[in-house]
N, C-alpha and C positions, 0 to 999 in steps of 0.2 A: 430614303433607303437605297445605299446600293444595288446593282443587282449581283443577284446572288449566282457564281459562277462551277462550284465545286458543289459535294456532298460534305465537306466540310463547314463549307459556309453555309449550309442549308442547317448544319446540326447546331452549329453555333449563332445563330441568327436565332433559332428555337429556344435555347437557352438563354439568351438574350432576354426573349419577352417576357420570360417570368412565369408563365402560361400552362397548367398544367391540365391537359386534355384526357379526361375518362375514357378509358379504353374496355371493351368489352370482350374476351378474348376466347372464342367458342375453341373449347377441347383441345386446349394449349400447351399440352402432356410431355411432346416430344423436344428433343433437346434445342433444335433451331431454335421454333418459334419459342419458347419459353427463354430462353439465352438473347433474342430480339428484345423480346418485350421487357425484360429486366435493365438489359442494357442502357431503353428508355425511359426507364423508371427511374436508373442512377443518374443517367443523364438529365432529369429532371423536369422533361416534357411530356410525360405520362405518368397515370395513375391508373395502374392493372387490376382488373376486374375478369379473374377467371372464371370462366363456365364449362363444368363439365365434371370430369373424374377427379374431383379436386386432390386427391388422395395420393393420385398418380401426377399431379402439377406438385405438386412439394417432395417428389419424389428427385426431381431434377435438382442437380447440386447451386445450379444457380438460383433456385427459389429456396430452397431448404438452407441456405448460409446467409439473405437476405433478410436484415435488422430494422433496414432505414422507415417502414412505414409504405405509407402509399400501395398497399397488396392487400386483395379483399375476392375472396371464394364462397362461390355462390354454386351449390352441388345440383345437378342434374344427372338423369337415371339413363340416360342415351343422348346419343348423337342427334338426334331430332328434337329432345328436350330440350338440348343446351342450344341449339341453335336459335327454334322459336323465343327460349328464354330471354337470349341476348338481342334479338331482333327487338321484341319488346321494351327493352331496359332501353334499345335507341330511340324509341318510337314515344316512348315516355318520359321522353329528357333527363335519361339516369347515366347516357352515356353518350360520350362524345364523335366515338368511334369504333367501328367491327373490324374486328378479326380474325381471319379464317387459321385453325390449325390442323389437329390430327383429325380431319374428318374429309366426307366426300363435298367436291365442288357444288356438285348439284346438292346437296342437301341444306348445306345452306344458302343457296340462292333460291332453291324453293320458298323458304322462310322470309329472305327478303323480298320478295318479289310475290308475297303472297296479296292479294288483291284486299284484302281485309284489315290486314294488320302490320303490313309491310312497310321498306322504307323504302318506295320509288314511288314519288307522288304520280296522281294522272296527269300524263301528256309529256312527263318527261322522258328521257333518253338515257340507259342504261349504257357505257358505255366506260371504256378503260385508259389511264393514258400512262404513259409509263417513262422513263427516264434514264438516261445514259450518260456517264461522264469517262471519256475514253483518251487518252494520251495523245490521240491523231488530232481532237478538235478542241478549240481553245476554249470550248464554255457547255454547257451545259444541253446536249442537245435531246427535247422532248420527241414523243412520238404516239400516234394514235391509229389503230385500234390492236392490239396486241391478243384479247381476249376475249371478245363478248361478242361483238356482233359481225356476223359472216360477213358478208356483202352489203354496206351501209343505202341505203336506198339517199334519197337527195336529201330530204329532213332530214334524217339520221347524220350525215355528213355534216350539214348544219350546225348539230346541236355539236358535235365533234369542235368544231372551229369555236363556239362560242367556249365550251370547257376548258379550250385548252387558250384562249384568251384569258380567262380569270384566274387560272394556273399563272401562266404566264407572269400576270401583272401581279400577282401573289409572291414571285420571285423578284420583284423589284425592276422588271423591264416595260421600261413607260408605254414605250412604242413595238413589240414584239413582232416577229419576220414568223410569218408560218407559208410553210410553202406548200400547196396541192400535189403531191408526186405523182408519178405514171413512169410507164419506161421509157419515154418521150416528151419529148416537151410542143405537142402539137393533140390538139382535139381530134376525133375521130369516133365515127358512129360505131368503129369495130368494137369499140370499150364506150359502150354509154355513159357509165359515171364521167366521163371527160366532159360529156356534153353540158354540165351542169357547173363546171368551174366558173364559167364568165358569172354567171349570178351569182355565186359565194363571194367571187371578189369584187363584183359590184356592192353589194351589201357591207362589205367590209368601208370597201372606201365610202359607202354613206355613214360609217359609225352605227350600225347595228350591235358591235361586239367592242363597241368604246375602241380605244385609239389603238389601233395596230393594222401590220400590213399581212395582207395575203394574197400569192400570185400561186398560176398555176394555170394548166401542168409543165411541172418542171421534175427533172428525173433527179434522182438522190445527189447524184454528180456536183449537178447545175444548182442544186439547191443548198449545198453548204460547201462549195470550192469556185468562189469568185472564177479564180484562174480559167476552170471548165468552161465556166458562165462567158468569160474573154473570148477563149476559143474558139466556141460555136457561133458568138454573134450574138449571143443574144439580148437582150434587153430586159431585165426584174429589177420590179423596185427589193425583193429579196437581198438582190445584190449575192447571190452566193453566201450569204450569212445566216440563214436560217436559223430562228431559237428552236425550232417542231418544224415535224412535219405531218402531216395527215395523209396515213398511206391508202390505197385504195382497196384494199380486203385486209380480215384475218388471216388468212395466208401469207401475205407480204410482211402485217406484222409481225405473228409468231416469232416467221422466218427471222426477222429484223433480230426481235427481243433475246432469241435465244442465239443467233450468231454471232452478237457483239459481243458478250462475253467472252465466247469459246474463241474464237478468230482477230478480234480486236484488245486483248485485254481490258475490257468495259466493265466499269461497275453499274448494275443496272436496278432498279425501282419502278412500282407500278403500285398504282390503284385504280380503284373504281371511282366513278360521279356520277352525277345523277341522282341519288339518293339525299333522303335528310342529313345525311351523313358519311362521311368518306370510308369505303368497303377495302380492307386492304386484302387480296385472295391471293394468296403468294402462289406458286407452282410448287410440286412436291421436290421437284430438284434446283429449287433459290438455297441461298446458303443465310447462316445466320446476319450476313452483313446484309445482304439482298433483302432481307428482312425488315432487318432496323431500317434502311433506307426508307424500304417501303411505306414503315412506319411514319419517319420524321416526312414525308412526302403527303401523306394522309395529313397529318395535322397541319404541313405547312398549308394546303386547300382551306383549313378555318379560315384564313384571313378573311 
């Protein structure tokens, strides 16, 4: 498998396998997300399973002119119906993938994340990774944690580098460059998370996370501009090529997710992991492309 460089080649790659992933798509009413999930229905890589106000889903012109097949509505009385509903349908192998639409964040993360019936096994790590293909950098550059979890304590960090390894190597890159960032490329007790790089990328270089490299910290710079890297002196097996990076809060991610677009002309994509099944929670101001991405992102995580 090549690796896969664009969001084009990520859609066409999908296509490719033949592969048609159940999708569950809680209260999918408004025009994005119904316009996403169609897109990938024609595209071939999803089979949409709405949950919700079905009524108000064939409402949209993209589902109501929709002949080909593969579209199946499953009615729920509320936003907390449809949610558990579709949590279930994952939980019970009827579905391959969740989808957040016209409802609140929390309401359906309450549902996954219910201790009962939910879909984040014990012991695992809830956790988001998200994706950028922007005109400045030649390939495809990932990033972690945009959404979920504040301040990742050292586990949590952990389980970040393993996710975004099997991502990684799910895009066809054998050997994958994730670089630890900070605004610095030096340890210090000021910022304790630093303190915990030398054992992530010990762990790394023993194959904890199968074959890939991870250094750190190294500042955004240093981590995907060789030349930077020149500059200062420094020495990474990164090399200034970074596939990811693993940022040190949700604040830097946010920051990240929502500036590349606005400031970079970035097309961007995220989901969740951790779960039995890949959560895709778009933000209410993603577009419908951010969407679909999001989408073909989620299922490329099946591999």
């Amino acid at each position: 498998m090549q690796p896969i460089r664009t969001f084009d080649d990520m859609t066409a790659h999908l296509a490719g396998l033949r592969r048609v992933c159940r999708l569950a798509v809680v209260c999918g009413s408004d025009a994005s997300t119904a316009g996403a999930v169609m897109r990938a229905v024609e595209a071939g890589f999803v089979e949409a399973l709405f949950v919700g106000d079905c009524a108000a889903v064939r409402q949209q012109p993209c589902v109501s002119a929709w002949s080909g097949g593969r579209v199946s509505y499953i009615e729920a009385g509320s936003q907390i119906e449809a949610a558990e509903l579709a949590v279930t349908m994952v939980r019970q192998g009827q579905a391959d993938l969740l989808m957040k639409g016209l409802l609140h964040t929390d309401t359906l993360l309450r549902a996954v994340l219910n201790k009962e019936w939910g879909i984040l096994p014990r012991g695992e790590v809830l956790t988001h990774i998200a994706v950028a293909q922007m005109p400045s950098y030649h390939k495809l550059l990932f990033f972690s944690d945009a959404a979920v979890i504040p301040y990742p304590t050292q586990a949590q960090r952990m389980a970040q580098v393993g996710y975004m390894a099997q991502m990684l190597h799910a895009f066809g890159i054998d050997e994958p460059r994730i670089a630890l960032v900070h605004c610095a490329e030096t340890v210090s007790d000021k910022f304790p998370h630093t303190m915990g790089y030398g054992d992530i990328c010990s762990r790394a270089a023993r194959g904890e996370w199968g074959r890939v490299i991870v250094d750190g910290p190294l500042d955004l710079r240093t981590a995907c501009d060789p030349v930077a890297l020149a500059v200062k002196g420094i020495t990474s097996p990164v090399c200034g090529e970074a596939d990811a990076v693993i940022l040190p809060d949700i604040e830097a991610g946010n920051l990240m997710y929502k500036a590349l677009p606005l400031f970079a002309s970035a097309r961007v994509a995220g989901t969740l992991q951790g779960t039995t099944a890949p959560v895709v929670l778009p933000s209410r101001g993603d577009s419908l492309e951010a969407k679909y991405h999001s989408l073909a992102l989620a299922a490329m995580s099946l591999n």
